[in-house]
N, C-alpha and C positions, 0 to 999 in steps of 0.2 A: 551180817547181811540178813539172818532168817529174824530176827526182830525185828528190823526194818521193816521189810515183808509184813512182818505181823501190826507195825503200827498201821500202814495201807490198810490192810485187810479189816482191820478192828475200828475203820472209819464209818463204814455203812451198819457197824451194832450202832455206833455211840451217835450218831447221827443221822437215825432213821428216814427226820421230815426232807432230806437234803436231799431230793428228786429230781434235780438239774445238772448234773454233771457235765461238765465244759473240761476239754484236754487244749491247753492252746503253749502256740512257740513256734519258733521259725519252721518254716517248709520243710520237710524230708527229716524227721529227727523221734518220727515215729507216733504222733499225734493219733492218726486212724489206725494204727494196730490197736493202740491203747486204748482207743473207744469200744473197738472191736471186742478185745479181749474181757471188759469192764462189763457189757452189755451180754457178754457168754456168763459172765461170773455169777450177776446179779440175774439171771435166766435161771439157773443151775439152783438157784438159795429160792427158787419157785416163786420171782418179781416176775409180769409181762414190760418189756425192755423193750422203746426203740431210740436206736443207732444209727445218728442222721447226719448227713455234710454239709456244710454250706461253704466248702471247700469246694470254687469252676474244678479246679486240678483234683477231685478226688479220688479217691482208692479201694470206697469198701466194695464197689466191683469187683476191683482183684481180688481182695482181701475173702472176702466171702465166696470168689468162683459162682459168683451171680449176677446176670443180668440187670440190675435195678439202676439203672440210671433213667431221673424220668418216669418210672414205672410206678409212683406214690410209695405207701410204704409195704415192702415185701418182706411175707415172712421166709426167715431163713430157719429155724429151728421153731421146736413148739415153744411160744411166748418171746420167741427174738423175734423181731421185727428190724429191718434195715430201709435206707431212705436214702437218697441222692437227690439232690433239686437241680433240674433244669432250669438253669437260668433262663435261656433263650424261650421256651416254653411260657415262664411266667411273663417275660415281658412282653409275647404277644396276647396274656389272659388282660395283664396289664391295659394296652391299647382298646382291647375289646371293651373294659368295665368301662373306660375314660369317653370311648363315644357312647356308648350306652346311657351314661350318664350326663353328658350331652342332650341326645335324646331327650331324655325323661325329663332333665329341666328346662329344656326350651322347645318342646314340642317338634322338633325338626322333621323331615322327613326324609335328608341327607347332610351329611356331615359336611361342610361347606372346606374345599380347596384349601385356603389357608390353616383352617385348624387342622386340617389333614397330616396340612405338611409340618406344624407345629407337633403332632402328635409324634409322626416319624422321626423328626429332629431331636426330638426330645430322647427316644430310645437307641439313638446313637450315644447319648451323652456317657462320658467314664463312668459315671456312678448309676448309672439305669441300673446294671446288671447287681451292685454290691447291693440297691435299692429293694429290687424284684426275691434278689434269695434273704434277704430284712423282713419284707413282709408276709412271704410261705412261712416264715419260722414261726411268725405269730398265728398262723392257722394250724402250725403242728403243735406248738405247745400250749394253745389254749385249748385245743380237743377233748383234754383230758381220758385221753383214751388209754393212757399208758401211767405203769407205776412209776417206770424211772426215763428221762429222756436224756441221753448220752450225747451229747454235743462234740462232733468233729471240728472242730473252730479253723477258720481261713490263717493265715501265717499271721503274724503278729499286728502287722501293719494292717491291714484288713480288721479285724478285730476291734482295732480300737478304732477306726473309722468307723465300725457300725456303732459305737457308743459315742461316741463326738455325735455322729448323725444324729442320733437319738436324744439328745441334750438340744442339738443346736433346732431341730423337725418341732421340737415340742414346744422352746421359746417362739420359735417365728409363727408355729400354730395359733401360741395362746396369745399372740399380740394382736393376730390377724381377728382371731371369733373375737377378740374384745372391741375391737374398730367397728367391726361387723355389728356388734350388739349395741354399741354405741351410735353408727348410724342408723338402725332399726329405729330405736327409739324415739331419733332427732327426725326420724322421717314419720314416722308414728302423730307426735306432736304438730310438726308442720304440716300434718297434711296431705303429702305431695306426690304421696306414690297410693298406687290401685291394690285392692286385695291381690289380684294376679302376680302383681308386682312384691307385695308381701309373701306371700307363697313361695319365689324365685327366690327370695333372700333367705327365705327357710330352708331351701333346700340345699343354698350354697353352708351357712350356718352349720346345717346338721352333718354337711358331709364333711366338715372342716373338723365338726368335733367327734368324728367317727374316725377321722386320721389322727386326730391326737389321740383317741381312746385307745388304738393300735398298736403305735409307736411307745405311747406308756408303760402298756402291757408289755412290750419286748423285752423294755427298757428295762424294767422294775422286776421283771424273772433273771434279766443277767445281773443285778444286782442286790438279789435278795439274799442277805445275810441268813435270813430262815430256811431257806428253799435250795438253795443255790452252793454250791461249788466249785470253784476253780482250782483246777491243775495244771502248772508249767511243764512240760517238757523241755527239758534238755540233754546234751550229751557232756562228757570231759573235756571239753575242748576253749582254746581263749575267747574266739569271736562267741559261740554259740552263750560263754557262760555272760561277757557285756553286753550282749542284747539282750540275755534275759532279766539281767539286775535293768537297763535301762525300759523296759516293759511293764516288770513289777512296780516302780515310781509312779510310771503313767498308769496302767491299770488301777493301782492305787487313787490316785484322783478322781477317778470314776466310783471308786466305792467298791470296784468287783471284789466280792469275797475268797480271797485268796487262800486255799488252805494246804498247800502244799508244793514243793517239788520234787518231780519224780526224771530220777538221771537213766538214760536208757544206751545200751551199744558197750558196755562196761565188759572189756577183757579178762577174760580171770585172771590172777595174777599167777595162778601156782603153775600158770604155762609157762613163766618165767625162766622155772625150773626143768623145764624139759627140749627136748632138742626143736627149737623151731627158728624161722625166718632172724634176721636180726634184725629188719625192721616192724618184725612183729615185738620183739623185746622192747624196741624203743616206744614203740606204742604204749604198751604195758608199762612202759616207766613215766612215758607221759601223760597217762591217763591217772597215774599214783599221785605226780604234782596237781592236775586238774582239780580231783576226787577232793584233794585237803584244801584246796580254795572255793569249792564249791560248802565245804560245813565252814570254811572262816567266814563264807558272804550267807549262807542263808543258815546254817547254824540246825536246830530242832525243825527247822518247816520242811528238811529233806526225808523225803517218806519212802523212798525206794531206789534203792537199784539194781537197773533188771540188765542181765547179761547178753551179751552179742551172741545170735543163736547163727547156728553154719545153713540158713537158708531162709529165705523170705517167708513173714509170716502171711501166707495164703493156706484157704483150705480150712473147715476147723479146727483137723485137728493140731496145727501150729496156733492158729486161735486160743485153742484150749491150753497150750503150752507155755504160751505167753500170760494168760490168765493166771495161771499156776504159780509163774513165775512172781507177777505183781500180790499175788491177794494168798500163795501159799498154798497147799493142800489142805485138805478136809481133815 
């Protein structure tokens, strides 16, 4: 186990420029301790670190015994920084830009009824919300304000909706400006429209290729093989270990740089040996068949496993525990 440890740990010598760290896998299986704990680590080795969710359901509230949900990014230690998005927040920054932007290119001086109610309808839809926490990410990670940004990643399924969106936002964009440029041109030539008119196309134009410049940028950090890192979480278990072989496949298609998995919730086994529960032994024995199917399906790309601690990691110092646990002592 402590070499395991040590290959984790020996990831961020040999891999310096990899300043995107992504923990992703099904819900509850320890994703935001692990960010948590990642972002103390790389705090501690004197990196300024922030530790951000784009998990509706997340945790580093608890996790840190702090306040920040909504609250932009708060520092939690000196050079930790943590971060929670308000969904519901962005989507009404959202509504704001969209008539604004209304305004500005058709001179209005009230947002007329219908687009109103289009506006509203719109931010009902399922994907507002997956939409709104897609494009704060792109204002937190293009900042450049931080050395390393730890990614709490939404449950699997999520996840790869924001990369399908990302793929599918960028074709429909680059079809849409080329139509766009295309009729400029044909209107240009014929004649048939007024400078004012020209103007109104520029602005629809420029705002079009200001939303693919966005969506690029998200896109192309969750998938930079230079920049970028991905870690699977999972536990010993049948269902946790086929969703994530079925996950890695499809992450795969996307290109996300996958470098590892990391098994969390692992029973020691020498408790085996001593007087406890029997359904704690049975545990322990079926987390023994788990553990050997976990190296028969991923083999070398498993980088840790971190043991079942007797208490929720909240509070630093279980933070710092957990750190410990993944990346080793000093």
């Amino acid at each position: 186990m402590e070499v395991i440890k040590i290959l984790l740990k020996n990831f961020f010598k040999k891999y310096p420029e990899r300043r995107y760290i992504m923990f992703g896998g099904k819900g509850g299986l320890g994703k935001t301790s692990f960010s948590a704990a990642t972002g103390y680590y790389l705090t501690k080795k004197g990196f300024k670190v922030l530790v951000f969710s784009v998990d509706p359901q997340a945790s580093l509230t608890d996790i840190f015994q702090r306040d920040i949900f909504g609250k932009g990014a708060v520092e939690i230690m000196p050079n930790l920084f943590a971060q929670e998005i308000d969904a519901d927040k962005r989507i009404k920054e959202y509504q704001n830009e969209i008539r604004q932007k209304i305004f500005d290119m058709y001179s209005l001086e009230k947002i007329p009824d219908e687009i109103e109610d289009y506006i509203q309808a719109a931010s009902a839809e399922p994907a507002m919300e997956e939409s709104a926490i897609f494009d704060k990410v792109v204002d937190i990670v293009v900042s450049g304000e931080y050395d390393y940004y730890i990614y709490d990643l939404v449950p699997l399924g999520h996840a790869l909706y924001y990369l399908s969106m990302a793929s599918v936002y960028d074709e429909w964009i680059s079809k849409i400006t080329h139509l766009r440029e295309e009729m400029r041109e044909y209107d240009k030539v014929a004649a048939l429209i007024k400078r004012d008119k020209e103007l109104e196309e520029d602005l629809i134009l420029e705002e079009l290729q200001y939303i693919k410049y966005r969506i690029s940028t998200s896109s192309g950090i969750l998938t930079d093989v230079e920049k970028t890192a991905f870690f699977f979480v999972l536990i010993p278990e049948k269902m946790a270990i086929l969703d994530t072989k079925k996950a890695a496949k499809l992450f795969a298609k996307f290109k996300v740089p996958l470098q590892g998995y990391i098994v969390n919730r692992i029973i020691p086994e020498e408790l085996a040996n001593k007087k406890i529960p029997e359904y704690l032994k049975h545990r322990i024995e079926m987390q023994k068949t788990y553990k050997k199917e976990i190296i028969e399906t991923f083999g070398e790309e498993v980088l840790g496993y971190i043991p079942e601690f007797d208490r929720d990691i909240t509070g630093l110092d279980m933070v710092a525990k957990m750190a410990e646990a993944m990346y080793g002592g000093e």
